[in-house]
PQR file with spaces between the fields and no chain letter, atoms N, CA, C, O and H, PARSE charges and radii, in Angstrom:
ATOM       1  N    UNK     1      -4.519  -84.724  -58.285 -0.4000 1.5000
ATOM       2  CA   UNK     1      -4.091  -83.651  -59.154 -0.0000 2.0000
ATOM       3  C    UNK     1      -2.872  -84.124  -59.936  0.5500 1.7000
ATOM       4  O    UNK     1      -2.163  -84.885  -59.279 -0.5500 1.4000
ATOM       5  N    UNK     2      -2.406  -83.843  -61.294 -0.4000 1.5000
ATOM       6  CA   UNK     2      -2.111  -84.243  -61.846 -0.0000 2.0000
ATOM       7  C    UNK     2      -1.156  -83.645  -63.113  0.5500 1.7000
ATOM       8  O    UNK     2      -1.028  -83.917  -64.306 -0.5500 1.4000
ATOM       9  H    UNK     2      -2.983  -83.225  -61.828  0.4000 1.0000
ATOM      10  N    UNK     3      -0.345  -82.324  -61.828 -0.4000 1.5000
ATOM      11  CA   UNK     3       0.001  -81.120  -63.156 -0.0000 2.0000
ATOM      12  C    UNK     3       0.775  -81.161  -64.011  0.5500 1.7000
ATOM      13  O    UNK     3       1.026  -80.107  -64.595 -0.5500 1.4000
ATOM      14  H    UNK     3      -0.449  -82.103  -60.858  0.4000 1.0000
ATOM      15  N    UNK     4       1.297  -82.116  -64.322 -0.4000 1.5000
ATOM      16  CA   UNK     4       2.340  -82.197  -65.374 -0.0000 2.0000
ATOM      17  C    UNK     4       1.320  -82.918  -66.904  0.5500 1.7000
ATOM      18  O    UNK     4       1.550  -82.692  -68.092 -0.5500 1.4000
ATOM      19  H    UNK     4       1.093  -82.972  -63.848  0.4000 1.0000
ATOM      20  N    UNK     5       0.500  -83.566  -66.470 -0.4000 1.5000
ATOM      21  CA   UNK     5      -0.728  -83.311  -67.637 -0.0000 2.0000
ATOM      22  C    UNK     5      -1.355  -82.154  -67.967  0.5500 1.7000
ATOM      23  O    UNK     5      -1.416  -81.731  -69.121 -0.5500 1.4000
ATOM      24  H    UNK     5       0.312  -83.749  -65.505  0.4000 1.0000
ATOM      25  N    UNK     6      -1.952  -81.471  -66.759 -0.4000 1.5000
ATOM      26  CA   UNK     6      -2.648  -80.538  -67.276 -0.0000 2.0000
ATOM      27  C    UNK     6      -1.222  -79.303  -68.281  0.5500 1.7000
ATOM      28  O    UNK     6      -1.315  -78.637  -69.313 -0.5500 1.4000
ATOM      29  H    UNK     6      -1.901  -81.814  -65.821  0.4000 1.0000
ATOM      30  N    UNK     7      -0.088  -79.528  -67.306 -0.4000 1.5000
ATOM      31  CA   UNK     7       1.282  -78.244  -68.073 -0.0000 2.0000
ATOM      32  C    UNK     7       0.827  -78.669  -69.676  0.5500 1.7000
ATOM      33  O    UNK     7       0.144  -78.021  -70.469 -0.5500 1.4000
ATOM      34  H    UNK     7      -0.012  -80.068  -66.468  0.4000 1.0000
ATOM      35  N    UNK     8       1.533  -80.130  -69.851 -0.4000 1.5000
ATOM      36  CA   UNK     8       1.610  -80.294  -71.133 -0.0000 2.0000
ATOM      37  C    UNK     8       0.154  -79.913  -72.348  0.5500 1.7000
ATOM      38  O    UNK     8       0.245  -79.370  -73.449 -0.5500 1.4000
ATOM      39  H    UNK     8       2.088  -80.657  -69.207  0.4000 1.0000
ATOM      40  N    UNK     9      -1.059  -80.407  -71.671 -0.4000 1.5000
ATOM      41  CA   UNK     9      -1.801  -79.568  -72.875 -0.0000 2.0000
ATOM      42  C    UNK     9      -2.294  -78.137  -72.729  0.5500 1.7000
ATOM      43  O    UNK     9      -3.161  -77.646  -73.451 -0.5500 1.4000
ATOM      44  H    UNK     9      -1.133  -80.848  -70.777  0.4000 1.0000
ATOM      45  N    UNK    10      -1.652  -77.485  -71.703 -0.4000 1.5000
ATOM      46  CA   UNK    10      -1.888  -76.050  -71.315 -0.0000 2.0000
ATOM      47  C    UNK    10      -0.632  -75.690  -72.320  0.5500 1.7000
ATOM      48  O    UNK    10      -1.062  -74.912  -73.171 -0.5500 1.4000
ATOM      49  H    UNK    10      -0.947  -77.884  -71.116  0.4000 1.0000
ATOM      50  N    UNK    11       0.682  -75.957  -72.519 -0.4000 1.5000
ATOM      51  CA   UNK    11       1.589  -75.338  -72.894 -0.0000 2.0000
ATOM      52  C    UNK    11       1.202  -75.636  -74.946  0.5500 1.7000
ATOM      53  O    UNK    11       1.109  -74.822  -75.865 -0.5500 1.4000
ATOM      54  H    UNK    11       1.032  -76.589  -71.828  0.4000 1.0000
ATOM      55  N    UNK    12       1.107  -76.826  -74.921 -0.4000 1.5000
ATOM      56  CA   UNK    12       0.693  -77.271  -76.505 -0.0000 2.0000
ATOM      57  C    UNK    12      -0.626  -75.954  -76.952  0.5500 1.7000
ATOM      58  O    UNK    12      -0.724  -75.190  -77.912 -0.5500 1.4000
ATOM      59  H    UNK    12       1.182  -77.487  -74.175  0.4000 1.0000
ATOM      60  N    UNK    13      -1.422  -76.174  -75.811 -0.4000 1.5000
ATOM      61  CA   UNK    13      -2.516  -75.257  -76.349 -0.0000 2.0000
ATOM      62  C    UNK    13      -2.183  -73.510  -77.010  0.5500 1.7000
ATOM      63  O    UNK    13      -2.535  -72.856  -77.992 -0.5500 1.4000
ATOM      64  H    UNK    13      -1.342  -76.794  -75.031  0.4000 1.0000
ATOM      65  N    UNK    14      -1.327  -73.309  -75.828 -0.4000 1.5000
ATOM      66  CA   UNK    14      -0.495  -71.589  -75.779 -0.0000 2.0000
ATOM      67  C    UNK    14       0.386  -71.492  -77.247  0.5500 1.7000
ATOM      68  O    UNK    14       0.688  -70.404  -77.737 -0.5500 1.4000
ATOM      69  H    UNK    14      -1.041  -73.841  -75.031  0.4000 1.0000
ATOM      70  N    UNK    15       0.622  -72.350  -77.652 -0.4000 1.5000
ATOM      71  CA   UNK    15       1.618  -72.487  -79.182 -0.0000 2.0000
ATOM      72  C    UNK    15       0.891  -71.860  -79.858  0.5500 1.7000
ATOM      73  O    UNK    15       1.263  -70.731  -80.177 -0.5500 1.4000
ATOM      74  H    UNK    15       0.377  -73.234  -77.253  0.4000 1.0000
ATOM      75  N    UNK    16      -0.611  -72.430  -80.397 -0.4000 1.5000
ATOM      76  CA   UNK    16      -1.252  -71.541  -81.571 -0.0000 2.0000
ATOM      77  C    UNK    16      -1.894  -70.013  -80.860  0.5500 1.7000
ATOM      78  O    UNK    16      -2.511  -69.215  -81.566 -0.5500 1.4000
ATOM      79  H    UNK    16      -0.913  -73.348  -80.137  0.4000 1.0000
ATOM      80  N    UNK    17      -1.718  -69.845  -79.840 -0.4000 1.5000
ATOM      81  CA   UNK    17      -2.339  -68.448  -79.435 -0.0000 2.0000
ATOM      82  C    UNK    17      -0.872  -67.261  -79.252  0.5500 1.7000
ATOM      83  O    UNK    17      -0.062  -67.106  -78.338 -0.5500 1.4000
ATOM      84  H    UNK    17      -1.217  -70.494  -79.267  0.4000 1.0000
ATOM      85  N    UNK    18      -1.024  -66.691  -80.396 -0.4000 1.5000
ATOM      86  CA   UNK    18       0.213  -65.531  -80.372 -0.0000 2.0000
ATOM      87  C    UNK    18      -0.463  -64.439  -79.372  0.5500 1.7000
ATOM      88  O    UNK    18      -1.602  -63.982  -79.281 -0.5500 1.4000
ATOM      89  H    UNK    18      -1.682  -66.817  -81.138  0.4000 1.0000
ATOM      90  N    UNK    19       0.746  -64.226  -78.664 -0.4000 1.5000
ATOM      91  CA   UNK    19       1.169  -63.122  -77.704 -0.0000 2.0000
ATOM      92  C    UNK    19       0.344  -63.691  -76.336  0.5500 1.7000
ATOM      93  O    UNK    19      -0.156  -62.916  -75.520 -0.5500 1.4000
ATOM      94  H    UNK    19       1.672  -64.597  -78.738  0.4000 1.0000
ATOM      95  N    UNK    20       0.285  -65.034  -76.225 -0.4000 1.5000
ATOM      96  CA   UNK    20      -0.408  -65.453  -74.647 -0.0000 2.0000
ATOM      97  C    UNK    20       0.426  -65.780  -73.974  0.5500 1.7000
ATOM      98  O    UNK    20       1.322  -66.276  -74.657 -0.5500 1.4000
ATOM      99  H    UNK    20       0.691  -65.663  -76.887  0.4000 1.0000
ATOM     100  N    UNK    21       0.729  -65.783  -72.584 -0.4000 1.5000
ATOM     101  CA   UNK    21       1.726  -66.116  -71.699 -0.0000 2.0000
ATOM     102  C    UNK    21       1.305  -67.320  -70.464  0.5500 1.7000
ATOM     103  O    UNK    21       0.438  -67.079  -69.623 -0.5500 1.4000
ATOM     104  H    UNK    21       0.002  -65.380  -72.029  0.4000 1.0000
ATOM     105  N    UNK    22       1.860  -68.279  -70.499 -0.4000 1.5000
ATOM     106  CA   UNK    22       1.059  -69.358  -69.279 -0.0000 2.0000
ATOM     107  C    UNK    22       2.139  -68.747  -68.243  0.5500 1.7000
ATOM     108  O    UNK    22       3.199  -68.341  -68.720 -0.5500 1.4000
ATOM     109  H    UNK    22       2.564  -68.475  -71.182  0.4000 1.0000
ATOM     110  N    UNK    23       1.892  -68.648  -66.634 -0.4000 1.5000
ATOM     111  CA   UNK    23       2.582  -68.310  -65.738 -0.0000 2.0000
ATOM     112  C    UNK    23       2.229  -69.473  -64.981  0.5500 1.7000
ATOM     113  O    UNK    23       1.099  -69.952  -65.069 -0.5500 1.4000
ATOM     114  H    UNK    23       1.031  -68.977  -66.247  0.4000 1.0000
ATOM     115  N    UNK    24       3.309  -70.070  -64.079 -0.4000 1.5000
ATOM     116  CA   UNK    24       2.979  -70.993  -63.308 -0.0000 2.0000
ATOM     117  C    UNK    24       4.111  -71.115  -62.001  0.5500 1.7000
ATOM     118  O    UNK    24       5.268  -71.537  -61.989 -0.5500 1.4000
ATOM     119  H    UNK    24       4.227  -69.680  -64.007  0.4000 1.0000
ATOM     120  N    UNK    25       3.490  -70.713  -61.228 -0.4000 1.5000
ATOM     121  CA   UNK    25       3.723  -70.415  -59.822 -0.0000 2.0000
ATOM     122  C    UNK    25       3.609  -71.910  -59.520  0.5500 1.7000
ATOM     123  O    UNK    25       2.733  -72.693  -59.886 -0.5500 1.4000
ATOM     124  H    UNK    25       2.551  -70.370  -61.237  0.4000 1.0000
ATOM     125  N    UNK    26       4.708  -72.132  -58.761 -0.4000 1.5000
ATOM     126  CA   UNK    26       5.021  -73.264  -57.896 -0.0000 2.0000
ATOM     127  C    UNK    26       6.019  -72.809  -56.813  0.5500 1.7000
ATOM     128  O    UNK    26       6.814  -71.893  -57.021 -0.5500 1.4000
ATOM     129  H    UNK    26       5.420  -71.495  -58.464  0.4000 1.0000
ATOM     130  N    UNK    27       5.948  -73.488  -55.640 -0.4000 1.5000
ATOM     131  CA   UNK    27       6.610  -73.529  -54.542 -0.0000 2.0000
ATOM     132  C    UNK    27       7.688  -74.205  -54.279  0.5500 1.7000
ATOM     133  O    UNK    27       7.969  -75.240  -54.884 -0.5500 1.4000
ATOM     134  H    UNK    27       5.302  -74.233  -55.471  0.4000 1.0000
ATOM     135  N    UNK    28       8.531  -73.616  -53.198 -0.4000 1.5000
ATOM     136  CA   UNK    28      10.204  -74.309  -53.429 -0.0000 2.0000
ATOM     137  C    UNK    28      10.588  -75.535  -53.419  0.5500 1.7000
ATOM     138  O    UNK    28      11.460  -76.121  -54.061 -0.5500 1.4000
ATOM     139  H    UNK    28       8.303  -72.775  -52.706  0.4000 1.0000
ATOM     140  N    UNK    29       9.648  -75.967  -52.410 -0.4000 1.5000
ATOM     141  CA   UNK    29       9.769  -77.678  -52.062 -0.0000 2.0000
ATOM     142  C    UNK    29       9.396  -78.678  -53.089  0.5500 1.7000
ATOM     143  O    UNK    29       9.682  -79.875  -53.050 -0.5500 1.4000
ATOM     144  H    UNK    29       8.939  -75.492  -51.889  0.4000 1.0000
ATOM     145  N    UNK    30       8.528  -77.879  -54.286 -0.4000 1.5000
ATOM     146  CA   UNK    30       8.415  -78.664  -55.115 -0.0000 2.0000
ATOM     147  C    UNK    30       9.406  -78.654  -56.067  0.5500 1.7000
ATOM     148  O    UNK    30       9.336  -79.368  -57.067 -0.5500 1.4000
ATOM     149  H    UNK    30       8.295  -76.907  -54.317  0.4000 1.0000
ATOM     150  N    UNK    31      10.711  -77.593  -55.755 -0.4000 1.5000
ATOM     151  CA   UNK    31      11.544  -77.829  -56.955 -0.0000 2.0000
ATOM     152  C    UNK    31      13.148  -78.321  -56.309  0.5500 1.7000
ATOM     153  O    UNK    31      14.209  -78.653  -56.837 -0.5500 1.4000
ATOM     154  H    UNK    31      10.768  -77.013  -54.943  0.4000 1.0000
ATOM     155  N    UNK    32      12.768  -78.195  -55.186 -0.4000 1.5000
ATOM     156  CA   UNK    32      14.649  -78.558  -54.532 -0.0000 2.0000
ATOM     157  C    UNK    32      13.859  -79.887  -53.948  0.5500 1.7000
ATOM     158  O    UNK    32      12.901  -80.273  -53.278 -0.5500 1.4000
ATOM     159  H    UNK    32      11.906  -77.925  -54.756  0.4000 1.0000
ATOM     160  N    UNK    33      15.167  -80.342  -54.831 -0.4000 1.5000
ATOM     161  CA   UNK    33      15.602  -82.370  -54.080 -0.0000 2.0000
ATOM     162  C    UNK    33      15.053  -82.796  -53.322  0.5500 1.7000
ATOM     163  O    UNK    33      14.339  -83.779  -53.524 -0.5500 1.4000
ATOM     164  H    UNK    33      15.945  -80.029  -55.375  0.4000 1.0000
ATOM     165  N    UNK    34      15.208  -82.064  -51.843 -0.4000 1.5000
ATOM     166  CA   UNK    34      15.084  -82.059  -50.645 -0.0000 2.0000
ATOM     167  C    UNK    34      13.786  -81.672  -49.875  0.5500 1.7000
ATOM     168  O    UNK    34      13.662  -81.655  -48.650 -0.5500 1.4000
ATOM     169  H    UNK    34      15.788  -81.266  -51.679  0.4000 1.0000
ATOM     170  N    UNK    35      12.919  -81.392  -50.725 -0.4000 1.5000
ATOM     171  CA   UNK    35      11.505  -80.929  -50.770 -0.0000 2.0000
ATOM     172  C    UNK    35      10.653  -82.211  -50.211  0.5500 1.7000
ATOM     173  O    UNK    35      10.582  -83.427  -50.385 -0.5500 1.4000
ATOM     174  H    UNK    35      13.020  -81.407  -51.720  0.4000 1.0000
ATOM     175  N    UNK    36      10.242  -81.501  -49.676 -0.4000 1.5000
ATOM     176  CA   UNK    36       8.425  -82.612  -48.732 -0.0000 2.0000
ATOM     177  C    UNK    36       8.115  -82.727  -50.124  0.5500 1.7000
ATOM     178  O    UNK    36       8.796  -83.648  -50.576 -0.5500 1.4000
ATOM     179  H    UNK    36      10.300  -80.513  -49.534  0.4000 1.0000
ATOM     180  N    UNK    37       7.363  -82.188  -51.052 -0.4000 1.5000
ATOM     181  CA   UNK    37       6.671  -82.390  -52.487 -0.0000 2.0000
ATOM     182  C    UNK    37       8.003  -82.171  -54.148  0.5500 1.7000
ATOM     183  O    UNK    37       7.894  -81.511  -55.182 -0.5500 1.4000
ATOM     184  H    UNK    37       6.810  -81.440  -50.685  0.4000 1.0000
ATOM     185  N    UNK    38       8.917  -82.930  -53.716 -0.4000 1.5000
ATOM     186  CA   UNK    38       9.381  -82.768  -55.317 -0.0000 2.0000
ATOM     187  C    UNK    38       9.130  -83.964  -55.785  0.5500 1.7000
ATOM     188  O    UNK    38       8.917  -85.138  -55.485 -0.5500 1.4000
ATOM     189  H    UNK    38       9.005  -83.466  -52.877  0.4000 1.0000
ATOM     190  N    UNK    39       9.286  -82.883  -57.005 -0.4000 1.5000
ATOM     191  CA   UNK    39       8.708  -83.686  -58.081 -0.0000 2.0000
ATOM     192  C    UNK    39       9.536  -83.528  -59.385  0.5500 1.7000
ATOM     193  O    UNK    39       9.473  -82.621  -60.215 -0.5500 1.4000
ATOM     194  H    UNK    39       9.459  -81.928  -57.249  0.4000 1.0000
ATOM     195  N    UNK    40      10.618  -85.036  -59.357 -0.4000 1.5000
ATOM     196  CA   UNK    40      11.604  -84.552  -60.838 -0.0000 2.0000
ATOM     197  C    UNK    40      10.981  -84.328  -62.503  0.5500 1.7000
ATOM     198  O    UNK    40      11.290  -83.560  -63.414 -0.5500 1.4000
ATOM     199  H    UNK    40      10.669  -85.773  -58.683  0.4000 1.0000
ATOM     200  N    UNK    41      10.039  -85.335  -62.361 -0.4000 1.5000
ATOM     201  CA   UNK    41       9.545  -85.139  -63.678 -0.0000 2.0000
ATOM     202  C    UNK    41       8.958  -83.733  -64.010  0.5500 1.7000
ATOM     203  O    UNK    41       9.379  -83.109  -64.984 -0.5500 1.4000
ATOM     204  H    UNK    41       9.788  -85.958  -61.621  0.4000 1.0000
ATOM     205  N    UNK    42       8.236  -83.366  -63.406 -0.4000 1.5000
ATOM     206  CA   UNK    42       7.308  -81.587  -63.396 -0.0000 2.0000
ATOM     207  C    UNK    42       8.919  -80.804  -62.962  0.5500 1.7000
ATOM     208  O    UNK    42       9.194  -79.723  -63.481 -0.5500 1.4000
ATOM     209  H    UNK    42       7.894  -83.873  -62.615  0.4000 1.0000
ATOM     210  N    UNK    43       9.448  -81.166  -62.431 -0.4000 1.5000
ATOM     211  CA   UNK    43      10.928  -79.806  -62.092 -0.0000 2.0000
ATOM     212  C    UNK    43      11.405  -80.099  -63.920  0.5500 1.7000
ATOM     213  O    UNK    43      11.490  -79.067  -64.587 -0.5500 1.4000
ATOM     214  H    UNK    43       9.224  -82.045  -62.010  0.4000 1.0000
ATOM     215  N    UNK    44      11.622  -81.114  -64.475 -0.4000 1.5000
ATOM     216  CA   UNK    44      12.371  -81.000  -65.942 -0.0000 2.0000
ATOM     217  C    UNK    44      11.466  -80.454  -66.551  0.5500 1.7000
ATOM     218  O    UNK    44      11.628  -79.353  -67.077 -0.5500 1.4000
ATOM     219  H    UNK    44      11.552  -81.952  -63.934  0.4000 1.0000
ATOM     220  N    UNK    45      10.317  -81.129  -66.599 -0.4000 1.5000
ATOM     221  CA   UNK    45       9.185  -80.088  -67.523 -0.0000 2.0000
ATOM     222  C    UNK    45       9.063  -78.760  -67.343  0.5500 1.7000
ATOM     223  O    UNK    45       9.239  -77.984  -68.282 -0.5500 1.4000
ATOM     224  H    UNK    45      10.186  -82.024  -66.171  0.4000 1.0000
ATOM     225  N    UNK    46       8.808  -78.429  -66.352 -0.4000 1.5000
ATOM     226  CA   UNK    46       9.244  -76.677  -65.659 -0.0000 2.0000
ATOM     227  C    UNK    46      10.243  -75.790  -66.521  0.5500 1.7000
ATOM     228  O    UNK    46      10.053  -74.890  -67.339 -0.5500 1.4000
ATOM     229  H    UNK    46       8.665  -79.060  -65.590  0.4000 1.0000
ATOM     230  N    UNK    47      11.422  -76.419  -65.996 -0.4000 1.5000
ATOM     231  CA   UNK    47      12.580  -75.835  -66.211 -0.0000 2.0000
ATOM     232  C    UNK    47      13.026  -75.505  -68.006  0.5500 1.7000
ATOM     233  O    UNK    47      13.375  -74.457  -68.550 -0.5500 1.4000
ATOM     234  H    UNK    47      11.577  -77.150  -65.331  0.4000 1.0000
ATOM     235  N    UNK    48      12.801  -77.058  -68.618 -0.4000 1.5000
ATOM     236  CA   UNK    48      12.780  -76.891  -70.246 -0.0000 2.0000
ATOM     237  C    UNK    48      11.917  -75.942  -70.409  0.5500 1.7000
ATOM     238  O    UNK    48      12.460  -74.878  -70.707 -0.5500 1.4000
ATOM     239  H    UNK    48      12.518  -77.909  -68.176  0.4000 1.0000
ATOM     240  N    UNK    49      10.624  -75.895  -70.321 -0.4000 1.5000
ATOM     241  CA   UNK    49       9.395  -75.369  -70.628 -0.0000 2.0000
ATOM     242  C    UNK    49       9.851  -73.954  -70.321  0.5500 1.7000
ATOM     243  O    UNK    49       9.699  -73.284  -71.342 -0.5500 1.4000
ATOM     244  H    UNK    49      10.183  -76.759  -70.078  0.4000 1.0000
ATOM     245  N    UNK    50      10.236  -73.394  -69.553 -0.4000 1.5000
ATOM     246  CA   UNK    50      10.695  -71.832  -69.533 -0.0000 2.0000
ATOM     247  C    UNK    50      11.688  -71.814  -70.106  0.5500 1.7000
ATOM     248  O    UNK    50      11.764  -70.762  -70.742 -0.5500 1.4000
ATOM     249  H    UNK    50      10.360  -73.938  -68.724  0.4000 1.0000
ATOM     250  N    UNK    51      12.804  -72.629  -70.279 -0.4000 1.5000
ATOM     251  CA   UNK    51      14.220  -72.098  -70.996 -0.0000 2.0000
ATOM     252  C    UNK    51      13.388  -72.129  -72.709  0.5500 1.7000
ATOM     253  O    UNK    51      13.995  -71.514  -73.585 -0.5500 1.4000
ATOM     254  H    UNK    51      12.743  -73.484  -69.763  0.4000 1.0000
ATOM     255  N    UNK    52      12.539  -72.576  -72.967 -0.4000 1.5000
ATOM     256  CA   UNK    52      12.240  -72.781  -74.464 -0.0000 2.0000
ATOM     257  C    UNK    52      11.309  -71.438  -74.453  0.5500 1.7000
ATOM     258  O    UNK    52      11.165  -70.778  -75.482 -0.5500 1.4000
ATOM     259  H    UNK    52      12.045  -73.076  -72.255  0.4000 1.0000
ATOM     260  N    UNK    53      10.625  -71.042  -73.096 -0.4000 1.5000
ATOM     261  CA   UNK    53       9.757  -69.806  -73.849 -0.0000 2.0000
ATOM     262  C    UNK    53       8.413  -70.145  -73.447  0.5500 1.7000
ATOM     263  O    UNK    53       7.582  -69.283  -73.160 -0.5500 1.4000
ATOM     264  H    UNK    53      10.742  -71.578  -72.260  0.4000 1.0000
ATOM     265  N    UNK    54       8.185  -71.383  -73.421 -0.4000 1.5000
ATOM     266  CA   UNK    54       6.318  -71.975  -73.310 -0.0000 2.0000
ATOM     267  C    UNK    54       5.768  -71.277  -72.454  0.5500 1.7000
ATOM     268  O    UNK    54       4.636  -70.801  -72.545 -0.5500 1.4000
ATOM     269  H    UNK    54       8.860  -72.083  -73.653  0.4000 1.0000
ATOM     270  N    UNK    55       6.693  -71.133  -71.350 -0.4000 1.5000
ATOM     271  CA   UNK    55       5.668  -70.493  -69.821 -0.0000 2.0000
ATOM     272  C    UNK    55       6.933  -69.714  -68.913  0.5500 1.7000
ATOM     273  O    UNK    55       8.149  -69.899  -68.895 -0.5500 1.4000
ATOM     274  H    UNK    55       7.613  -71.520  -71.276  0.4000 1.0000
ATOM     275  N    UNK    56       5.920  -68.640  -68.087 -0.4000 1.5000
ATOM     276  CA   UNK    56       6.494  -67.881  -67.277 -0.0000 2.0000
ATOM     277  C    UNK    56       7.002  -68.737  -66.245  0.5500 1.7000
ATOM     278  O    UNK    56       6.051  -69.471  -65.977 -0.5500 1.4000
ATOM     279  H    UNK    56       4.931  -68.490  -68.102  0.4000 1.0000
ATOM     280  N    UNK    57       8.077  -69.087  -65.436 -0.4000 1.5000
ATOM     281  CA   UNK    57       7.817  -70.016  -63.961 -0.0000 2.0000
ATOM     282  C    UNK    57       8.311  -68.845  -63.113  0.5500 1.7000
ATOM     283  O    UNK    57       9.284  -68.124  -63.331 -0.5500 1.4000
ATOM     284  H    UNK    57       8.850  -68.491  -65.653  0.4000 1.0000
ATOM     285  N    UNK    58       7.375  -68.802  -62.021 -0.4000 1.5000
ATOM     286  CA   UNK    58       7.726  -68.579  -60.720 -0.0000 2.0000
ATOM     287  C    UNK    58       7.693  -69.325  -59.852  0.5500 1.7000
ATOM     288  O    UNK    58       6.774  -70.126  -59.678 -0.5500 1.4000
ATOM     289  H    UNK    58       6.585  -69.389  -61.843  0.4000 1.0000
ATOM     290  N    UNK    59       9.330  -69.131  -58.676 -0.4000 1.5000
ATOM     291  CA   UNK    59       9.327  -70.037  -57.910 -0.0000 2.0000
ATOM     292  C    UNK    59       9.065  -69.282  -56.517  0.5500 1.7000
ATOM     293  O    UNK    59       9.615  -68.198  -56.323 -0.5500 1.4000
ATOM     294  H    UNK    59      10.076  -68.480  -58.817  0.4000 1.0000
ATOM     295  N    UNK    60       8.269  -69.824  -55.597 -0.4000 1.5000
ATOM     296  CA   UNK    60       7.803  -69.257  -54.305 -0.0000 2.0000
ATOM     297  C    UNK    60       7.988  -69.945  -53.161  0.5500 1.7000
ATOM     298  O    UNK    60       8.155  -71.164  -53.138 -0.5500 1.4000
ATOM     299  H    UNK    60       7.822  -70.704  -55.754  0.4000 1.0000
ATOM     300  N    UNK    61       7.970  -69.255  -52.215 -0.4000 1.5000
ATOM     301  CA   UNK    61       7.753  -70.112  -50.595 -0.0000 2.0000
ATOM     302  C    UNK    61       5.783  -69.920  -50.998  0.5500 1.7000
ATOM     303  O    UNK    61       5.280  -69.577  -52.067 -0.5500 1.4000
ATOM     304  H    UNK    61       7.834  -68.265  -52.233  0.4000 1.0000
ATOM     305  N    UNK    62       5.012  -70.332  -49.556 -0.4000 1.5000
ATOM     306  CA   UNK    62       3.778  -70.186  -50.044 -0.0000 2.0000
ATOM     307  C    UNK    62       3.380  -68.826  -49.692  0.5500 1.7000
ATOM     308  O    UNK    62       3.951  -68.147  -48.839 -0.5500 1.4000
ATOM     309  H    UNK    62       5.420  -70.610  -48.687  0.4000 1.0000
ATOM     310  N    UNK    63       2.304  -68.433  -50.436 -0.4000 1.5000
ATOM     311  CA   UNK    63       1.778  -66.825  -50.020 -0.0000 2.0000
ATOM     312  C    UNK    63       0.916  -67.410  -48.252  0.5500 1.7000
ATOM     313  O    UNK    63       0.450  -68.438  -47.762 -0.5500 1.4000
ATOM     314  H    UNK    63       1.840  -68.984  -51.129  0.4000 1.0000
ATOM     315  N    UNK    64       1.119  -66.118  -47.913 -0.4000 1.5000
ATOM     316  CA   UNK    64       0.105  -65.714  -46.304 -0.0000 2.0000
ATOM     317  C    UNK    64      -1.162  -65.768  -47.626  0.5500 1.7000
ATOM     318  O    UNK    64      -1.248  -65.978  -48.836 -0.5500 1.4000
ATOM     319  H    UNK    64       1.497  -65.283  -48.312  0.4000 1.0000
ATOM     320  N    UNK    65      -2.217  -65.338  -46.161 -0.4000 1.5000
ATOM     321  CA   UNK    65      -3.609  -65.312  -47.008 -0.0000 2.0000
ATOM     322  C    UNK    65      -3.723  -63.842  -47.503  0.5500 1.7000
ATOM     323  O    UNK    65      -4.482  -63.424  -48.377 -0.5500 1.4000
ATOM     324  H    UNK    65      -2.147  -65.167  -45.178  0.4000 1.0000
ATOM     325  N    UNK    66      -2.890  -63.197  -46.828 -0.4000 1.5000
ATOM     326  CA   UNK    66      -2.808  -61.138  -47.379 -0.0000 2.0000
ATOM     327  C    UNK    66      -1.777  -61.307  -48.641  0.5500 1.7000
ATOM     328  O    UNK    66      -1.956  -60.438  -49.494 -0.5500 1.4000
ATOM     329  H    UNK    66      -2.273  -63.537  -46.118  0.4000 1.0000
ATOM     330  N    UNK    67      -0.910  -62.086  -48.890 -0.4000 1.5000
ATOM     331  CA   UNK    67      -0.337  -61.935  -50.229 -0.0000 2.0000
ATOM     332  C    UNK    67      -0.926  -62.571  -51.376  0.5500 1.7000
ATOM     333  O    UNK    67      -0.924  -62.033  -52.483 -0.5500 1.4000
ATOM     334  H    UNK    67      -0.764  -62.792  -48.197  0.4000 1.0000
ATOM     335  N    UNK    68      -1.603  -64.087  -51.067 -0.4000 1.5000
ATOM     336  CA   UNK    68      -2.540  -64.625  -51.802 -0.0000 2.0000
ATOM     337  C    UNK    68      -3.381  -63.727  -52.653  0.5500 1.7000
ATOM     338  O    UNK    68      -3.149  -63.551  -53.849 -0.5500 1.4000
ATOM     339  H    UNK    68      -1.605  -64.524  -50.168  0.4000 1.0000
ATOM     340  N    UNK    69      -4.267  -63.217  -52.064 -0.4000 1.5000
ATOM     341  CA   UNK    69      -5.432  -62.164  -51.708 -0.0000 2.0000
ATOM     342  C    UNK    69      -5.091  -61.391  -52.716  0.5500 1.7000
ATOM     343  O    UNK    69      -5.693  -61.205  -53.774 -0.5500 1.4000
ATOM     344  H    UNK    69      -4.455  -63.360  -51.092  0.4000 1.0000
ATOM     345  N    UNK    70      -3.695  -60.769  -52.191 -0.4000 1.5000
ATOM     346  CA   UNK    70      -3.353  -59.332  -53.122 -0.0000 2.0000
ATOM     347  C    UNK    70      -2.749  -60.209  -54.568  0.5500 1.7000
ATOM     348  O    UNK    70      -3.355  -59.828  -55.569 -0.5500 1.4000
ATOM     349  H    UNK    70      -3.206  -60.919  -51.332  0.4000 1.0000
ATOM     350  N    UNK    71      -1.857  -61.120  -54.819 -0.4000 1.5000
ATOM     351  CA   UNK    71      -1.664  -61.988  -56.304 -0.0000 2.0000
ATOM     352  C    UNK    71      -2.810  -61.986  -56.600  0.5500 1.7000
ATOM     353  O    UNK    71      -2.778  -61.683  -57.793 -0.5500 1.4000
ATOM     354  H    UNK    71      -1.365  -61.430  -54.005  0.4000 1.0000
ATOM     355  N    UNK    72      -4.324  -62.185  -56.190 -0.4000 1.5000
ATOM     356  CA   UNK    72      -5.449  -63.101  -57.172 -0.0000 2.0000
ATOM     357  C    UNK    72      -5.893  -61.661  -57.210  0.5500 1.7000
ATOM     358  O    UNK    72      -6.988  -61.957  -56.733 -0.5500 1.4000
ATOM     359  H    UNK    72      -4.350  -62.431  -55.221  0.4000 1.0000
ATOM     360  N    UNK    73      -5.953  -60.819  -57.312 -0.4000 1.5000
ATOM     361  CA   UNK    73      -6.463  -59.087  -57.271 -0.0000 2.0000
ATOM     362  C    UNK    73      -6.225  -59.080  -58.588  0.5500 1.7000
ATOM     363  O    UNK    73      -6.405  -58.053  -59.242 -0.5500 1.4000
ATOM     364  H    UNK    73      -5.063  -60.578  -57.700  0.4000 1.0000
């Protein structure tokens, strides 16, 4: 997997579509230092990418399978 490709032509794509919003849920470890899964390059892309507007970010611990469940509802 490979998300800092797929961000970049997901976010390029969202430019010509007025009033669309990309949301992208990621988990904590992928954004603190100290994380089993960080990842600096996708944490700068992240972080620019919402301070500019491109995409919603949410940052999470992981959902149970009852909060999962109820987000994909």
């Amino acid at each position: 997997m490979d998300p800092l490709a797929v961000l970049r032509i997901l976010t390029q794509t969202l430019r010509g579509l007025p009033d669309s919003v990309l949301r992208v849920d990621v988990h904590h470890d992928v954004m603190d230092p100290q994380g089993a899964n960080h990842d600096f390059q996708l944490v700068q892309f992240l972080q620019a990418s919402a301070a500019a507007g491109e995409l919603s970010l949410c940052v999470h611990d992981y959902f149970s399978d009852e909060h999962l469940w109820s987000y994909l509802s």
